[in-house]
N, C-alpha and C positions, 0 to 999 in steps of 0.2 A: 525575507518576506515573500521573496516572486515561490522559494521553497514551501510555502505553507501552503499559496496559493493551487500549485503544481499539486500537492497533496490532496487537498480539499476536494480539486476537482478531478483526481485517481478514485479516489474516497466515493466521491457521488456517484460516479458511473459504475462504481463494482455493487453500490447500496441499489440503484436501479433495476439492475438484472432480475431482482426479485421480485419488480411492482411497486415497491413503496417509494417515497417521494426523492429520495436522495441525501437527506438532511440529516442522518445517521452516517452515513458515511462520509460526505463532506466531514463533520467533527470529528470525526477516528482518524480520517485521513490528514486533515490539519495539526494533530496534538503528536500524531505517530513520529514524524521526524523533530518534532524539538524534544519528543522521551527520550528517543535514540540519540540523540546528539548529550541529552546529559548523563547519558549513562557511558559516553566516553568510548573507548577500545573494543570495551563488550557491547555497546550498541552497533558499535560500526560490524562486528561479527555476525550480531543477532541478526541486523539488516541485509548484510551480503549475504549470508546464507539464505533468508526468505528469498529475498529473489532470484538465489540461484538455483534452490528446491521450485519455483513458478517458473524458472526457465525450462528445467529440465521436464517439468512435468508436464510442459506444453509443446514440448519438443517429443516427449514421448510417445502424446494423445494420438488414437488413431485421425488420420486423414479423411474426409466424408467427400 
């Protein structure tokens, strides 16, 4: 549960950046990790790799 929660509110802050209300991305963000969770070995891949493609790619971004 605190995992959906955790989600939802990842989910709303990234759906924000663009202006609209959040409410889009709360529900992507809540659904995301119980897909991954039943998709098993290959979700937990699918997953670790997203984040480690958003580590890397924020780790790359120029410095302002």
């Amino acid at each position: 549960m605190i995992g959906k929660i955790i989600g939802a509110l990842v989910g709303r802050q990234l759906d924000r950046r663009d202006g609209d209300s959040g409410v889009k991305g709360a529900v992507i963000g809540a659904t995301v990790p119980a897909l991954l969770r039943r998709l098993g070995p290959l979700g937990l891949i699918l997953g670790g790799a997203y984040v480690a493609k958003k580590a890397y790619d924020s780790r790359k971004a120029p410095k302002v």
